[in-house]
DRENTOR-389320 format. One record per residue (C-alpha): residue number from 0; chain; x negated, y, z negated. Coordinates in Angstrom, 3 decimals, decimal comma, always signed. Each point is the difference from the previous one (the first is absolute). Example, Ala and Ser with C-alpha at 12.3 -4.5 7.8 and 13.67 -1.06 7.14 Angstrom:
<pts>
PT   nr  kette        px        py        pz
PT    0      A   -12,300    -4,500    -7,800
PT    1      A    -1,370    +3,440    +0,660
</pts>
This chain:
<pts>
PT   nr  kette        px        py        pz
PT    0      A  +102,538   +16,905   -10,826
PT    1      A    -0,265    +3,263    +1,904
PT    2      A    +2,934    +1,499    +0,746
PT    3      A    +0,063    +0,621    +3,740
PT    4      A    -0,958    -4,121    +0,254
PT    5      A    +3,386    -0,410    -2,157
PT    6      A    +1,790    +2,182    +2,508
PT    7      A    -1,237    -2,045    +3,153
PT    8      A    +1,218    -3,284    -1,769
PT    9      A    +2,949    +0,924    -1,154
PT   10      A    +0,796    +1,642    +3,382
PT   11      A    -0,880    -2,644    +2,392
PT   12      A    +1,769    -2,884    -2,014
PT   13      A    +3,263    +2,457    +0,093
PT   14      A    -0,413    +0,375    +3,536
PT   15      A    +0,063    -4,011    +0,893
PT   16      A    +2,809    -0,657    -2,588
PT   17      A    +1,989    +2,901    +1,795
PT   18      A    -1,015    -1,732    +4,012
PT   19      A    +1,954    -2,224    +1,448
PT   20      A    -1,958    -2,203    +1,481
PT   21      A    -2,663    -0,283    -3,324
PT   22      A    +2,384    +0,482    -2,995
PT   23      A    +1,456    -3,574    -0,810
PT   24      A    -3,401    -1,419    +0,008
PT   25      A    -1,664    +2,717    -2,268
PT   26      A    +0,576    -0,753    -3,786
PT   27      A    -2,116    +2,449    -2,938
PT   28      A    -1,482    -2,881    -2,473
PT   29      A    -0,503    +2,456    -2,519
PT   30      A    +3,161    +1,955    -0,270
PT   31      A    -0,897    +1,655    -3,167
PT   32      A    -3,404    +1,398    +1,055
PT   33      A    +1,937    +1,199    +3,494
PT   34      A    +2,799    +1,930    -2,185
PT   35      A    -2,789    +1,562    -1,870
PT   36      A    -1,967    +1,356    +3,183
PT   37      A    +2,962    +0,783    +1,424
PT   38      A    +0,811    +2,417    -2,717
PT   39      A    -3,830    +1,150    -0,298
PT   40      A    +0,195    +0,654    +3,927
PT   41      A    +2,883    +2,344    -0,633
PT   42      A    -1,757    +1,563    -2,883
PT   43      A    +2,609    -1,462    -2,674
PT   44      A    -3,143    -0,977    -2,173
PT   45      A    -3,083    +2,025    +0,766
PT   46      A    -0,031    +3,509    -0,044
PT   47      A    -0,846    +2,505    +1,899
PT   48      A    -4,023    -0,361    -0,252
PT   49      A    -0,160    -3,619    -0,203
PT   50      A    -1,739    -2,488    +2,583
PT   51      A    -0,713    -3,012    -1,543
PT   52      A    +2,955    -2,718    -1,704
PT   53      A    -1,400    -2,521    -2,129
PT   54      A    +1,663    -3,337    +1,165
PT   55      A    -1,396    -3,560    -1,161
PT   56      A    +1,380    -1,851    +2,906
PT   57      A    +0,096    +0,498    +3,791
PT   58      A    +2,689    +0,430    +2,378
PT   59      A    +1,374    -3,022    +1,259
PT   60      A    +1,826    -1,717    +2,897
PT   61      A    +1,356    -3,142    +1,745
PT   62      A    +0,717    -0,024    +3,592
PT   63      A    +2,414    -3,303    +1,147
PT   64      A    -0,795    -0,786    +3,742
PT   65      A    +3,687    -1,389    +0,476
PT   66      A    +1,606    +2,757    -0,734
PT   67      A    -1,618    +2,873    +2,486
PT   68      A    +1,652    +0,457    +3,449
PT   69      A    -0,858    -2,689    +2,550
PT   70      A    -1,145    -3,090    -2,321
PT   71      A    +2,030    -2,800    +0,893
PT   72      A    -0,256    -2,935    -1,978
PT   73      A    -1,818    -1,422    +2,596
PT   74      A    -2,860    +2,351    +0,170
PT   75      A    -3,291    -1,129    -2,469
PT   76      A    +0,217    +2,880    -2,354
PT   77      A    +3,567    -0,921    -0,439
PT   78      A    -0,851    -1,337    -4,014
PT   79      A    -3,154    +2,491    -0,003
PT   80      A    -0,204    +2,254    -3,275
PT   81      A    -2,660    +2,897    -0,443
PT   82      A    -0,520    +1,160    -3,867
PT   83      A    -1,889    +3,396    +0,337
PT   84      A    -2,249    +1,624    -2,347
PT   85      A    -0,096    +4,291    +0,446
PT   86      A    -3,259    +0,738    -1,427
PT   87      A    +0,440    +2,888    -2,388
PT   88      A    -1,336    +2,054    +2,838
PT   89      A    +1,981    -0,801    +2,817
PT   90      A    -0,092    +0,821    +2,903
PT   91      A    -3,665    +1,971    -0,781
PT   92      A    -0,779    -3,650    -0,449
PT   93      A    +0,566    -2,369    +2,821
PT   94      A    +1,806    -3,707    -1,117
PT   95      A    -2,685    -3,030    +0,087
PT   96      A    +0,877    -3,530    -0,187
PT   97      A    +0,124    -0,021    -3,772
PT   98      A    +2,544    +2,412    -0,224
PT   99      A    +2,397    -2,447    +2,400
PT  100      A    +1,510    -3,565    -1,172
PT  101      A    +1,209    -1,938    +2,782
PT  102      A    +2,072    -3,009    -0,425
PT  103      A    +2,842    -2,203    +1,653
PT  104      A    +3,072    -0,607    -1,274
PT  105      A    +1,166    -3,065    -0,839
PT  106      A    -3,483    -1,512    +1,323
PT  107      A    -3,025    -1,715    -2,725
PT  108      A    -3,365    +1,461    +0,016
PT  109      A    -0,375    +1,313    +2,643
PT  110      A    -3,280    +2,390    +0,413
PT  111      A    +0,793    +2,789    +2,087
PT  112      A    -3,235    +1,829    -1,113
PT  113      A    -0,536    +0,429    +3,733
PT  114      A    +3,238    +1,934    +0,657
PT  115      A    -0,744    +2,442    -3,012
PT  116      A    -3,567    +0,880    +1,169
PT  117      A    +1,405    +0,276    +3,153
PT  118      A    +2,390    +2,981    -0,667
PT  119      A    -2,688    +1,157    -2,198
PT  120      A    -2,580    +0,132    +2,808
PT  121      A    +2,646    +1,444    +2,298
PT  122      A    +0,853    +2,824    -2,660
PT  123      A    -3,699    +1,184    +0,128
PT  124      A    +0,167    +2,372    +2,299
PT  125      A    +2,929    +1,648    -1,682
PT  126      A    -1,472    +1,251    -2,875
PT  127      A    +1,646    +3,044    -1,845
PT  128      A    +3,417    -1,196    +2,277
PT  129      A    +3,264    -1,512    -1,590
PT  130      A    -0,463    -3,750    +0,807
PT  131      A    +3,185    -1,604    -0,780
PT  132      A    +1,779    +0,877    +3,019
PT  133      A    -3,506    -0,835    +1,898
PT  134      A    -0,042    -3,348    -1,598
PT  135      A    +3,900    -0,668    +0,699
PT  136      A    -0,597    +0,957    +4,109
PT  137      A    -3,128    -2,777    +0,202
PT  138      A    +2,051    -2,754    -1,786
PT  139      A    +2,567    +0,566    +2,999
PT  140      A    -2,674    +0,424    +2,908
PT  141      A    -1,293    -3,198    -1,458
PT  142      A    +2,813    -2,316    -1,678
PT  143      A    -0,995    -2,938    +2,618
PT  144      A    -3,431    -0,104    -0,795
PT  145      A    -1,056    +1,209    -2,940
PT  146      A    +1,513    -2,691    -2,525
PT  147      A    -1,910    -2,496    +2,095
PT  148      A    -3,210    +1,513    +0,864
PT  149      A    -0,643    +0,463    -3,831
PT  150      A    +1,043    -3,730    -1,189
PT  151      A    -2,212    -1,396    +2,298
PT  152      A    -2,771    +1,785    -0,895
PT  153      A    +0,685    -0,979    -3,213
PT  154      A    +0,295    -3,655    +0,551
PT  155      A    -3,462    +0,408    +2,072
PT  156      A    -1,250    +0,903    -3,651
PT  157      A    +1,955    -3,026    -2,037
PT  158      A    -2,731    -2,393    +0,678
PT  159      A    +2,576    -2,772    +1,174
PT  160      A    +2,332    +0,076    -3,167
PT  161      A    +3,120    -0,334    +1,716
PT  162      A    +2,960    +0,207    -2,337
PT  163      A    +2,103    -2,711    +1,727
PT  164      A    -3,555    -2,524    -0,400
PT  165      A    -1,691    +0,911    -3,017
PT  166      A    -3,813    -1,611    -0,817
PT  167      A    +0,430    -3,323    -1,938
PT  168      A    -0,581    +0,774    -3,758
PT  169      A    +1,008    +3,915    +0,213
PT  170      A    +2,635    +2,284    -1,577
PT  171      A    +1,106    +3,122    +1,513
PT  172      A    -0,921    +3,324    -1,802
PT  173      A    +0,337    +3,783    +0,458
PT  174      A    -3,105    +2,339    -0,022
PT  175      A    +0,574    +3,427    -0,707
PT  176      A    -3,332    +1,636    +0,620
PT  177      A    -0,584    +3,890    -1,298
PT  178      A    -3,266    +2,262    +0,130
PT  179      A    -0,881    -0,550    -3,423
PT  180      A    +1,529    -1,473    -3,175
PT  181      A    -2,220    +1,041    -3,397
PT  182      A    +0,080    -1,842    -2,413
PT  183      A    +0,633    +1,499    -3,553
PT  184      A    +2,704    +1,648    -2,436
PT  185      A    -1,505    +3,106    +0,836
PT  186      A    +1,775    -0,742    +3,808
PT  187      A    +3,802    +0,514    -0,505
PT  188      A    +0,926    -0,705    +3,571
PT  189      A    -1,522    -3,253    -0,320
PT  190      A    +0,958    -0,676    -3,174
PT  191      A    +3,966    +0,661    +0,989
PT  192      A    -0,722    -2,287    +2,596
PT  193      A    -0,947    -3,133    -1,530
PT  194      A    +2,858    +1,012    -2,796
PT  195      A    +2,924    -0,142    +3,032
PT  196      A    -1,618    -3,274    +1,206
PT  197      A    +0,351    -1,644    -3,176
PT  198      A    +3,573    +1,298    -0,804
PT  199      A    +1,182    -1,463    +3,477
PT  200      A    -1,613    -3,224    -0,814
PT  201      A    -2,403    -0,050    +2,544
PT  202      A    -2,943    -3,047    +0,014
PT  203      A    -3,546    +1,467    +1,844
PT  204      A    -2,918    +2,034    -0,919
PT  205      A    -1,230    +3,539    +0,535
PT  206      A    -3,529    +0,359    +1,779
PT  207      A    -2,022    +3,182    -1,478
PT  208      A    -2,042    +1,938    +2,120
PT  209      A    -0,086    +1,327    +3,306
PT  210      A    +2,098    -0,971    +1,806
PT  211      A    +1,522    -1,269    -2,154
PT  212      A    +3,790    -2,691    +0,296
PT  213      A    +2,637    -1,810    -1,625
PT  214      A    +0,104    -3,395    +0,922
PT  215      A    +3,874    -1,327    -0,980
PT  216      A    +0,453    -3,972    +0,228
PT  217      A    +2,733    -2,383    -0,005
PT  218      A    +3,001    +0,201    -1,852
PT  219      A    -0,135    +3,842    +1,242
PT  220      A    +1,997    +0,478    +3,457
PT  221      A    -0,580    +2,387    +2,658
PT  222      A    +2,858    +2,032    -1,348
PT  223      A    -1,766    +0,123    -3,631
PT  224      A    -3,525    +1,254    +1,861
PT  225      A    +2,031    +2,932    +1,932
PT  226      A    +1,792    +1,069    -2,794
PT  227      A    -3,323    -0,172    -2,565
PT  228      A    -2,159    +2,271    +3,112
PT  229      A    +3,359    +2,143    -0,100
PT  230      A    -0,285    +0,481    -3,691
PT  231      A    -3,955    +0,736    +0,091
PT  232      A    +1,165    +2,605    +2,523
PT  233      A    +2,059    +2,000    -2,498
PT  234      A    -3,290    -0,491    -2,615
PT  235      A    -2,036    +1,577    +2,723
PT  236      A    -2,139    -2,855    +1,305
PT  237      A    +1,060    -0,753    +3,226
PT  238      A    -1,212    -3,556    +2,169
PT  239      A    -0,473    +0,210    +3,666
PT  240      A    +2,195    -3,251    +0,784
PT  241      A    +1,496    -2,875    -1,792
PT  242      A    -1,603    -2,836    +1,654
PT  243      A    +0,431    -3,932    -0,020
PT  244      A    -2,880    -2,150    +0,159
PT  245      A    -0,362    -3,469    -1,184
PT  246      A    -2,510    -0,506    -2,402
PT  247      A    -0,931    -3,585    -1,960
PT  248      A    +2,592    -1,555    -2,435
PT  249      A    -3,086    -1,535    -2,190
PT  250      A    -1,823    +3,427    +0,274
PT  251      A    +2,597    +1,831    -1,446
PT  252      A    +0,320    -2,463    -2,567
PT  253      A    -3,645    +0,214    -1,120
PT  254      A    -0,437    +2,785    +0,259
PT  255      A    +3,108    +0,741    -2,289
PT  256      A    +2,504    +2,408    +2,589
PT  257      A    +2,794    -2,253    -1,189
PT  258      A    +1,914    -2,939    -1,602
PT  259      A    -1,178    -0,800    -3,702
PT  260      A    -2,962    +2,409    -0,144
PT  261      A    +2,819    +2,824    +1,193
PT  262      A    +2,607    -0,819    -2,737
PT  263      A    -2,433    +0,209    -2,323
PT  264      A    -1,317    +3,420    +0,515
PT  265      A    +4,127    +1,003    +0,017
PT  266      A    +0,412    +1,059    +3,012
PT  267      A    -3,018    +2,199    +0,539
PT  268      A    -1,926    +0,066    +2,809
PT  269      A    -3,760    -1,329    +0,406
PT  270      A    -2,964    +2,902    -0,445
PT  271      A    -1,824    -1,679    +2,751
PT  272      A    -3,679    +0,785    +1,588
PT  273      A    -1,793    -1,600    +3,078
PT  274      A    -0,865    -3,114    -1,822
PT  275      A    +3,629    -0,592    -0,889
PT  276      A    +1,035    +0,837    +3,573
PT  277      A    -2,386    -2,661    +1,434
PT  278      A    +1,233    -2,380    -1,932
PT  279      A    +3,619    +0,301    +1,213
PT  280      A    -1,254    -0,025    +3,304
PT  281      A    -2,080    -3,210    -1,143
PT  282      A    -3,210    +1,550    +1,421
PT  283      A    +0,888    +0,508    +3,338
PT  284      A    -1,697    +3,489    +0,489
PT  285      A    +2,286    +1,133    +3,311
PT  286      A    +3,001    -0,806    -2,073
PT  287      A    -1,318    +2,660    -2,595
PT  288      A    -0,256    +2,598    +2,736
PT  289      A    +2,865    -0,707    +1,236
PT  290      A    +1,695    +0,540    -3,433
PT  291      A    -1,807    +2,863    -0,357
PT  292      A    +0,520    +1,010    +3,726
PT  293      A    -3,568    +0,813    +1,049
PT  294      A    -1,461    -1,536    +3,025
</pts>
């Protein structure tokens, strides 16, 4: 990381924490890293002719809508959390939708994929600014519509699979979708991947290529699907959204995502391909778009 990108960070984050009206909703994810740059910043570790610090991880933060000035607990955002990604070269770089996980508290699968590519098409124009504070000021010109404009837009995409009414004979999963998954030992971000799924247990398959998903089935809960894309986070490979979508019980079971086929394998999840994926979706080709989320 350069230097002068380090500086920006570390400075804007400092300035929130110190604001009153931003600094009990701003909380540094990765408090380590943010010691480190803050020390690099003030020349601590680099000397005098050094511009670049070799860091592994980026800079990370979670903004918690009920706690900035003026969110009631009536207001939408009220149980809104941001997680947000600083690309190593912040703010040269401008923040896109993959670098922002949006999520409710308290609330199941719920896709707010629109809200994220929202900020991130507002933030376009801003590139080379610091965004936080940018991001923070359009939640608040927009906490009574922007919770609601996104989950409808998303349930205009669910192709009727209301949670309350699920389709006769279905199960409801969690895709976690990513620009490519390789398959190989050769890959160690994928490899650590399906590794953490099987030490948490969790019953699904992996679907190589590009793009390429995780499809996680019943026993694993919402809960179990956030943490998992949290933990593939921290290994680097980072999904869009976690989203529910009911696919068929018998599909799944053919095709070997879960029950007996799943204990036997230990744990591990499925190396799946486009065959595999039309047969959990027993054939029906607009369910395998879906899952894949083409149109």
């Amino acid at each position: 990381m350069n230097i002068s990108n380090a500086q920006r960070q570390v400075s804007e984050i400092n300035t929130l924490q110190s604001s009153i009206k931003y600094s009990n909703a701003i909380e540094v994810t990765t408090p380590s890293l943010f010691n480190r740059l803050e020390k690099a910043s003030s020349g601590q570790y680099a000397s005098e002719d050094q511009t670049i610090l070799p860091v592994k991880k980026c800079l990370a933060v979670k903004i918690t809508c009920k706690d900035l000035d003026d969110i009631t607990v009536n207001d939408d955002i009220s149980n809104l959390i941001l997680e947000i990604t600083l690309p190593f070269n912040y703010p040269q770089q401008v923040l896109n939708h993959d670098d922002i996980n949006a999520y409710m508290k308290d609330e199941d699968a719920l896709n707010l994929s629109g809200l994220e590519k929202k900020i991130s098409t507002y933030l376009e124009s801003f590139t080379g600014c610091d965004c936080l504070e940018l991001i923070l000021d359009w939640l608040l010109d927009n906490k009574d519509t922007c919770i609601e404009s996104s989950s409808s837009s998303c349930c205009s995409n669910d192709k009727g699979n209301n949670k309350s009414q699920p389709p006769a004979g279905t199960v409801e999963c969690y895709i976690l979708r990513y620009n490519h998954l390789l398959q190989g030992p050769e890959h160690k971000k994928e490899k650590n991947m399906c590794d953490t799924a099987k030490k948490s247990k969790l019953q699904g398959g992996i679907y190589w290529g590009t793009p390429g998903l995780v499809i996680l089935v019943p026993p694993t809960t919402i809960e179990d699907a956030k943490e998992y894309a949290s933990d593939c986070r921290d290994i680097g490979k980072r999904s869009d959204v976690v989203e529910s979508m009911y696919l068929p019980k018998n599909g799944i079971e053919e095709a070997g995502l879960g029950g007996l086929a799943q204990q036997k394998r230990g744990g591990r999840l499925k190396d799946m391909d486009s065959s595999i994926l039309r047969v959990v979706c027993e054939g029906e080709e607009d369910l395998v778009r879906s899952v894949l989320g083409v149109k």
